[in-house]
Structure formats: structure tokens, C-alpha cells
PyMOL Python script that loads the backbone (N, CA, C, O; Angstrom):
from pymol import cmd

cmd.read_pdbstr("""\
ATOM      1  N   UNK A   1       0.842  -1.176   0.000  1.00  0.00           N
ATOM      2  CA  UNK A   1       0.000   0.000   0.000  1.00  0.00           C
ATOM      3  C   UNK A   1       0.890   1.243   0.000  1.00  0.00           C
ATOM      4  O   UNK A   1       1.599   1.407   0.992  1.00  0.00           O
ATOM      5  N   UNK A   2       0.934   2.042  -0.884  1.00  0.00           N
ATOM      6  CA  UNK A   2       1.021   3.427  -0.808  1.00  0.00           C
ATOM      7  C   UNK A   2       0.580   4.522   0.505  1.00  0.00           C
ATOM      8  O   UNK A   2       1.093   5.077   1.476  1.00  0.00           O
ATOM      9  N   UNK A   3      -0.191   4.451   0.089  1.00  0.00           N
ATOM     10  CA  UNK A   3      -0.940   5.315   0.728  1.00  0.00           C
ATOM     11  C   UNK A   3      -1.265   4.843   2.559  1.00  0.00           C
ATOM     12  O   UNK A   3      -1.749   3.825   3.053  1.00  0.00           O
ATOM     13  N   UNK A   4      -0.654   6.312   3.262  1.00  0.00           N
ATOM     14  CA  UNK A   4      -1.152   5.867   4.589  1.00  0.00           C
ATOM     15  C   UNK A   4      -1.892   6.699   4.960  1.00  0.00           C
ATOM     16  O   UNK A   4      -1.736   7.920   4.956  1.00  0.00           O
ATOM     17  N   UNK A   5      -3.150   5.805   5.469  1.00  0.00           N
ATOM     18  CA  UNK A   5      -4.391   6.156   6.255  1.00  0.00           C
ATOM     19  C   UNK A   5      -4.083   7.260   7.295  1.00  0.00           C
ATOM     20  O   UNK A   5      -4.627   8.353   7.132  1.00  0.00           O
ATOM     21  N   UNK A   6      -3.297   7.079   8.301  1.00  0.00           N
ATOM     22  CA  UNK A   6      -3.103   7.968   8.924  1.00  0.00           C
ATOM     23  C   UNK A   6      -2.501   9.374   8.778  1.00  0.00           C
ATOM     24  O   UNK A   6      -2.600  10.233   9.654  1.00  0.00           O
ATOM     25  N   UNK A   7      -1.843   9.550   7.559  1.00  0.00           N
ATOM     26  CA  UNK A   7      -0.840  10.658   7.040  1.00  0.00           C
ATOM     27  C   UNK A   7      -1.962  11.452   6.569  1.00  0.00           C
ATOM     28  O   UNK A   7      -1.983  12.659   6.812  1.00  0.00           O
ATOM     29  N   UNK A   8      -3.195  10.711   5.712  1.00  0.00           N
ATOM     30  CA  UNK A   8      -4.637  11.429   5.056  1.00  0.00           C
ATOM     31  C   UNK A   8      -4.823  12.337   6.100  1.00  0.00           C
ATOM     32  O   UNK A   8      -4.893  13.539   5.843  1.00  0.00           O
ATOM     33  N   UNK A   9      -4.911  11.927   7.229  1.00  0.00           N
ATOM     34  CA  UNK A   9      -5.851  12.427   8.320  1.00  0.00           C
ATOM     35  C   UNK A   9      -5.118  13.507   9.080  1.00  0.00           C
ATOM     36  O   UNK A   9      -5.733  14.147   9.932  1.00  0.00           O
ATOM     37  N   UNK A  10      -3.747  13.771   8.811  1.00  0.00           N
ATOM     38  CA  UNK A  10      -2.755  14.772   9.405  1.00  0.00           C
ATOM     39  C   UNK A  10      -3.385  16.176   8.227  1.00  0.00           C
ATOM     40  O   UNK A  10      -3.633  17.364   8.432  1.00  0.00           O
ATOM     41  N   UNK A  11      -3.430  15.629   7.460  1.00  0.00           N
ATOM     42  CA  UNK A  11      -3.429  16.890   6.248  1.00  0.00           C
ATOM     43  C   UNK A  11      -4.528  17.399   5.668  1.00  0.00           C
ATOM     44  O   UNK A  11      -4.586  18.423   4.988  1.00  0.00           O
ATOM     45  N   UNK A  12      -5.906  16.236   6.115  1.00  0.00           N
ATOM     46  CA  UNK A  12      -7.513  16.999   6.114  1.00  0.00           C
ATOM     47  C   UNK A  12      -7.178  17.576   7.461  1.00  0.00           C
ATOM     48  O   UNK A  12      -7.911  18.562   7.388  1.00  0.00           O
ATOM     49  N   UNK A  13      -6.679  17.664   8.478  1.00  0.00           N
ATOM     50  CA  UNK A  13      -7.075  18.290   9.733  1.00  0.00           C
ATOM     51  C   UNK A  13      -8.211  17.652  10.755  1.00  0.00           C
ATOM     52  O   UNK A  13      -8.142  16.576  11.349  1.00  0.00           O
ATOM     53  N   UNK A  14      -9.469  18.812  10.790  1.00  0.00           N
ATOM     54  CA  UNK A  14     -10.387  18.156  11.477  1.00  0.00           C
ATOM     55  C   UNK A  14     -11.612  17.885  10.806  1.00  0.00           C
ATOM     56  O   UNK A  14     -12.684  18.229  11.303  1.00  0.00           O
ATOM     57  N   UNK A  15     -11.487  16.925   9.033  1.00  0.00           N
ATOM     58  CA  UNK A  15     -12.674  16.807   8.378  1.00  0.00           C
ATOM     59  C   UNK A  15     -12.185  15.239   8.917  1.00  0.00           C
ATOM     60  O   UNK A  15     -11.215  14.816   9.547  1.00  0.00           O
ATOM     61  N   UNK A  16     -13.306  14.681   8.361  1.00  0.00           N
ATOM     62  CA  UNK A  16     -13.515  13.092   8.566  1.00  0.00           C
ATOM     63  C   UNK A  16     -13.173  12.570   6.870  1.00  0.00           C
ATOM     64  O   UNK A  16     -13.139  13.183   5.803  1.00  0.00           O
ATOM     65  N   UNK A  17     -12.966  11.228   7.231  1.00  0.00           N
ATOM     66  CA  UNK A  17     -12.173  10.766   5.965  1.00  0.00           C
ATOM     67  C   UNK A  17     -12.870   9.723   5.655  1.00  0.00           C
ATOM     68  O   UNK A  17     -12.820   8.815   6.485  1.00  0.00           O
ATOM     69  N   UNK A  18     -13.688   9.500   4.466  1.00  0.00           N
ATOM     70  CA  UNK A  18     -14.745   8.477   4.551  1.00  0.00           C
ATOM     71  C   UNK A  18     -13.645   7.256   4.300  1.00  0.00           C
ATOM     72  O   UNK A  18     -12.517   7.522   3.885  1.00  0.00           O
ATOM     73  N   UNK A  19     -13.985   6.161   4.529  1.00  0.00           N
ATOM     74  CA  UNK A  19     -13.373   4.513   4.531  1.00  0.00           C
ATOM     75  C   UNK A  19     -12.739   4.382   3.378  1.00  0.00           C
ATOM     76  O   UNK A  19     -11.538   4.116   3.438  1.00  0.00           O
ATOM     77  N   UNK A  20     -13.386   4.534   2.043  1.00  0.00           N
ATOM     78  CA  UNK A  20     -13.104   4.531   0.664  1.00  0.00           C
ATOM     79  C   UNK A  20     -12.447   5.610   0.013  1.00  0.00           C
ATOM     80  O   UNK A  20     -12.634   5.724  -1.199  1.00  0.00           O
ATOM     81  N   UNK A  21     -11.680   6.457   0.622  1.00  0.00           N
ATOM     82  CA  UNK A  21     -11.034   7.466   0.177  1.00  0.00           C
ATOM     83  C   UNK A  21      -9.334   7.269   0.067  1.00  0.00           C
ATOM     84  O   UNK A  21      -8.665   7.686  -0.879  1.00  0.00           O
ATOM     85  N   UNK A  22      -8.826   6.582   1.182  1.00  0.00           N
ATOM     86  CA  UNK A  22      -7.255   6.196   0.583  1.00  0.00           C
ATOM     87  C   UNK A  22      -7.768   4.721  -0.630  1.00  0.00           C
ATOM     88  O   UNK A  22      -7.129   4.612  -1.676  1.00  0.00           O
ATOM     89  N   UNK A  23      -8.563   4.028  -0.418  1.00  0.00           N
ATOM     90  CA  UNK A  23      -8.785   3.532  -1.879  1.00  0.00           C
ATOM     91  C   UNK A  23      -8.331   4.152  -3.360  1.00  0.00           C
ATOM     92  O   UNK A  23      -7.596   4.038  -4.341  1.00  0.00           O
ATOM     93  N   UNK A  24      -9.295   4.841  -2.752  1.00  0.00           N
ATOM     94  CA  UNK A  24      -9.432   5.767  -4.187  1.00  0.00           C
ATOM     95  C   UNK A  24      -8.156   6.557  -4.406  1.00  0.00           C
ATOM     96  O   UNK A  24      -7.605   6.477  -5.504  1.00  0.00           O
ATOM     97  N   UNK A  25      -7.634   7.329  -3.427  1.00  0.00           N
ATOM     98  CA  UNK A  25      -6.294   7.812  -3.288  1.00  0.00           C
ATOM     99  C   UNK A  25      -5.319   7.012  -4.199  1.00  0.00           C
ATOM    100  O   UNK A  25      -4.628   7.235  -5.194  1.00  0.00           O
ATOM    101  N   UNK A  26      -5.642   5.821  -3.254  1.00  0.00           N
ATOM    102  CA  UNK A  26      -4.369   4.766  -4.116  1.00  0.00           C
ATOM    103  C   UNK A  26      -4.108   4.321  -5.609  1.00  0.00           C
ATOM    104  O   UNK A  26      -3.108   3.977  -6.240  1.00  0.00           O
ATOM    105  N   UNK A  27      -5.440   4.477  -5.894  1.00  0.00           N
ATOM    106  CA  UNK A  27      -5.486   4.175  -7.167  1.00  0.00           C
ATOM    107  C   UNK A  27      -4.928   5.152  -8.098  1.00  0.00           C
ATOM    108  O   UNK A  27      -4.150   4.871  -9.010  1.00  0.00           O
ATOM    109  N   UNK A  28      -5.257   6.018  -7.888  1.00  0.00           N
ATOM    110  CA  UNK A  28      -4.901   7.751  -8.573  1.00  0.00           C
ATOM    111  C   UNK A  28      -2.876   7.716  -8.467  1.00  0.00           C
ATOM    112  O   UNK A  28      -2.071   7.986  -9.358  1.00  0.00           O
ATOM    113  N   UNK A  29      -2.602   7.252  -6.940  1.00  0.00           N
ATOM    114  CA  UNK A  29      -1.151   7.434  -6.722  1.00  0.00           C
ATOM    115  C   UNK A  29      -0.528   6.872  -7.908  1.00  0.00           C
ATOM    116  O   UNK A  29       0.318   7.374  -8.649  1.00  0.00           O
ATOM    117  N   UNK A  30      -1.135   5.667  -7.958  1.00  0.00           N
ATOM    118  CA  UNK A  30      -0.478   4.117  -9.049  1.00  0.00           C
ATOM    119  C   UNK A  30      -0.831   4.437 -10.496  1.00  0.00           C
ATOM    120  O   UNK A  30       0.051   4.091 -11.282  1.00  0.00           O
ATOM    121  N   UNK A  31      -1.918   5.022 -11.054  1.00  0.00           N
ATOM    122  CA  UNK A  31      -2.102   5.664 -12.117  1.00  0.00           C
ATOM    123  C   UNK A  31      -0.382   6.870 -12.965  1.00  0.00           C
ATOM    124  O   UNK A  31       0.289   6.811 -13.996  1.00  0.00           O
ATOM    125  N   UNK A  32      -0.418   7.784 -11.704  1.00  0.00           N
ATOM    126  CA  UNK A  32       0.628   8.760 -11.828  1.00  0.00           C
ATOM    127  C   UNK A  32       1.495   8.034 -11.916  1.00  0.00           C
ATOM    128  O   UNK A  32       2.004   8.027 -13.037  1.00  0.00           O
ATOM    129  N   UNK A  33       1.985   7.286 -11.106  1.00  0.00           N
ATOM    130  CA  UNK A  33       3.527   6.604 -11.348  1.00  0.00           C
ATOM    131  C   UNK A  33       3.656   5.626 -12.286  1.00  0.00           C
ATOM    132  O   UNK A  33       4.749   5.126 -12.551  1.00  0.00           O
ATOM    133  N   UNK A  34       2.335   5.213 -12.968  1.00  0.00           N
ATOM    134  CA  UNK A  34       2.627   4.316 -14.616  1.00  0.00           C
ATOM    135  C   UNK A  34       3.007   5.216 -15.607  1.00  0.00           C
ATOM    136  O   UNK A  34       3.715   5.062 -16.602  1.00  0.00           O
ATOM    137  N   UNK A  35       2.402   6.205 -15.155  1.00  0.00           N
ATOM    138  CA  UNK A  35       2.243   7.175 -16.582  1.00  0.00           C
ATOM    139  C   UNK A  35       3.757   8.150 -16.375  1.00  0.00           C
ATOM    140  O   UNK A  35       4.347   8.746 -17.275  1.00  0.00           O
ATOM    141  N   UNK A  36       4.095   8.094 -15.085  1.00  0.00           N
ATOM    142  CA  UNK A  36       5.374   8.818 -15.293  1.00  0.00           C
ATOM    143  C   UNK A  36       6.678   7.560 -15.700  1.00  0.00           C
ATOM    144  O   UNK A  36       7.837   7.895 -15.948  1.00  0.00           O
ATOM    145  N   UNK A  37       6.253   6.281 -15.698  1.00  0.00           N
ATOM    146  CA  UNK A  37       7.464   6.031 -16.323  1.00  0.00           C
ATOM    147  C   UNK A  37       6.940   5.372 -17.255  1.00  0.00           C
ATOM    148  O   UNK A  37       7.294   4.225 -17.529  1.00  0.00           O
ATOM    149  N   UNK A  38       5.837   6.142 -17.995  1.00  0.00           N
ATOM    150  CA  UNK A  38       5.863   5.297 -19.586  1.00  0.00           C
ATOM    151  C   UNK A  38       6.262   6.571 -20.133  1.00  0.00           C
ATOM    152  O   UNK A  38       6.495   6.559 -21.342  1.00  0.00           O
ATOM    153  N   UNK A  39       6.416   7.848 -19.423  1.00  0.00           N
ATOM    154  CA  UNK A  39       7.173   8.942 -19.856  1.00  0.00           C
ATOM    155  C   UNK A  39       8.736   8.551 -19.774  1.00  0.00           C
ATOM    156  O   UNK A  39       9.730   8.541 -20.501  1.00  0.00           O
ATOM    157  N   UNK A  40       8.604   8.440 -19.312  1.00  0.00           N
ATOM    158  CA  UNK A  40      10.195   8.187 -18.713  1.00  0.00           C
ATOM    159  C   UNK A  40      10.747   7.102 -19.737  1.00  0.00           C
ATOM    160  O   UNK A  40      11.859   7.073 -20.264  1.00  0.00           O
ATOM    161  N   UNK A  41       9.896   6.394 -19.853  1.00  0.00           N
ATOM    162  CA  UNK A  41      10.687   5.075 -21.355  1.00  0.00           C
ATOM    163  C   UNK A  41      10.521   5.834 -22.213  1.00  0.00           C
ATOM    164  O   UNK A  41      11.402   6.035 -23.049  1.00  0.00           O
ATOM    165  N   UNK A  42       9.327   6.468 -22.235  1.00  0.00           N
ATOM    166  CA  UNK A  42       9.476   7.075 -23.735  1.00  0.00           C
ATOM    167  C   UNK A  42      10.630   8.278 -24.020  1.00  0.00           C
ATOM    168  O   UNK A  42      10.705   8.754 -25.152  1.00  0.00           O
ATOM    169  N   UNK A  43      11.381   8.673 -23.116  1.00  0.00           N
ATOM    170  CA  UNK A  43      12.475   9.604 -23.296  1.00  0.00           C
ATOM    171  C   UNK A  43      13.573   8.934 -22.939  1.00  0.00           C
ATOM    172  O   UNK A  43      14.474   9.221 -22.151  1.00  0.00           O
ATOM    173  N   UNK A  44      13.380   7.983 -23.634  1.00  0.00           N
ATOM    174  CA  UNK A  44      14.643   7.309 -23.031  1.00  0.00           C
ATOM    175  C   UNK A  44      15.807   7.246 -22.157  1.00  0.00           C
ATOM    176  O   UNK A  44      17.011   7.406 -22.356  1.00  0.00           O
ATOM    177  N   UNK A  45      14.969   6.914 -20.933  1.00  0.00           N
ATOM    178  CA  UNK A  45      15.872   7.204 -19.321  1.00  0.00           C
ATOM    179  C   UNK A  45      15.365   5.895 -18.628  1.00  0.00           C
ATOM    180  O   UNK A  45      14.213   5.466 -18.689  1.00  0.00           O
ATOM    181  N   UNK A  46      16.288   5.403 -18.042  1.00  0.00           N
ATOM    182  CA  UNK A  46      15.453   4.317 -16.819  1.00  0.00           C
ATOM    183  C   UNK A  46      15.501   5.078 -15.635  1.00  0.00           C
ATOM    184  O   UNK A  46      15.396   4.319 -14.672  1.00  0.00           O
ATOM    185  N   UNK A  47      15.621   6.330 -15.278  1.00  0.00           N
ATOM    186  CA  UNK A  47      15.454   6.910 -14.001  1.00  0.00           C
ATOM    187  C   UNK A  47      14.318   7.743 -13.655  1.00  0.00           C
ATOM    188  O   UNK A  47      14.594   8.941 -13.593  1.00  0.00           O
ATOM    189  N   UNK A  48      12.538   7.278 -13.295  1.00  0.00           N
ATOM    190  CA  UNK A  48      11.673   8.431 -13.389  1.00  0.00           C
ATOM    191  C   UNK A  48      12.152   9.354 -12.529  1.00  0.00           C
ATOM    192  O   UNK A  48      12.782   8.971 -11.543  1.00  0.00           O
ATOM    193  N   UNK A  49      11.922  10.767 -12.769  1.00  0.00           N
ATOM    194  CA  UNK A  49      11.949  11.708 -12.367  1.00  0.00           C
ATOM    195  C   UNK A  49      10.704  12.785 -12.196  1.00  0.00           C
ATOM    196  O   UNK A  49       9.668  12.725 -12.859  1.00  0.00           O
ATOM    197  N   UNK A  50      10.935  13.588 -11.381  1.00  0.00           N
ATOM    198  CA  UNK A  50       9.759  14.438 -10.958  1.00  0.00           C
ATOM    199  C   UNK A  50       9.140  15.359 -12.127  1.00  0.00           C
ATOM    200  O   UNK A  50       8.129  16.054 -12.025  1.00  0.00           O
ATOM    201  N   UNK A  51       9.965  15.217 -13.258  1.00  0.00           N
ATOM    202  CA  UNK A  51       9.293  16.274 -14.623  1.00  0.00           C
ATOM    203  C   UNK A  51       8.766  15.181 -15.293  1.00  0.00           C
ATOM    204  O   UNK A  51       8.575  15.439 -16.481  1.00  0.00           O
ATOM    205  N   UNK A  52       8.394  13.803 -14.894  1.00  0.00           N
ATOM    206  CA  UNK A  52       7.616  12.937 -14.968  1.00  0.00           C
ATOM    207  C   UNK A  52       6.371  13.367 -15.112  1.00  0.00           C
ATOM    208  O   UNK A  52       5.670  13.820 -16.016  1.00  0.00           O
ATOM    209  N   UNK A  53       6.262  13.068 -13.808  1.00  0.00           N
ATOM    210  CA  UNK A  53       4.922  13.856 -13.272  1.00  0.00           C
ATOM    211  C   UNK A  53       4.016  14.778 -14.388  1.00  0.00           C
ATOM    212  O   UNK A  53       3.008  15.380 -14.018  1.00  0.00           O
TER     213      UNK A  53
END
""", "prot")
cmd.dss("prot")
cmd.show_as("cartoon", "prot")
cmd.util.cbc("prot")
cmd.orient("prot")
């Protein structure tokens, strides 16, 4: 897992965090980091980097 439940909850403050939200989080995280290194192959580098993103 990526994503920690408890780190969510440092950075909403004092909203509530429904159950299914680092789900969803996670999915989005793992999305970004395919797509930054199918950037990243496609410029031919094996090192992703943050201009990935």
C-alpha cells in the first residue's frame, strides 16, 4: 500500500475521511507513477523523475 491512512488524516485536519477514500487515493497514486514512467521510457531514461509527473 502506498498510501497511509493515517498521514490522510494529518493533512484533512479536522474533516472526517470516509473509509473509501485512501482507496481511491491509491489508485490515482499508481495511475501517476505508470504514466510517469511510460514517460520516462518514452524519453529514453530508466530513471523516473519528478518532470515525470
Amino acid at each position: 500500500m502506498l498510501v497511509v491512512k493515517s498521514k490522510i488524516k494529518e493533512i484533512v485536519n479536522d474533516l472526517n475521511v470516509s473509509g473509501d477514500f485512501a482507496e481511491a487515493l491509491e489508485k490515482k497514486v499508481e495511475h501517476l507513477i505508470h504514466d510517469a514512467c511510460e514517460r520516462c521510457k518514452a524519453n529514453g531514461r530508466r530513471t523516473v523523475q519528478s518532470r515525470d509527473l
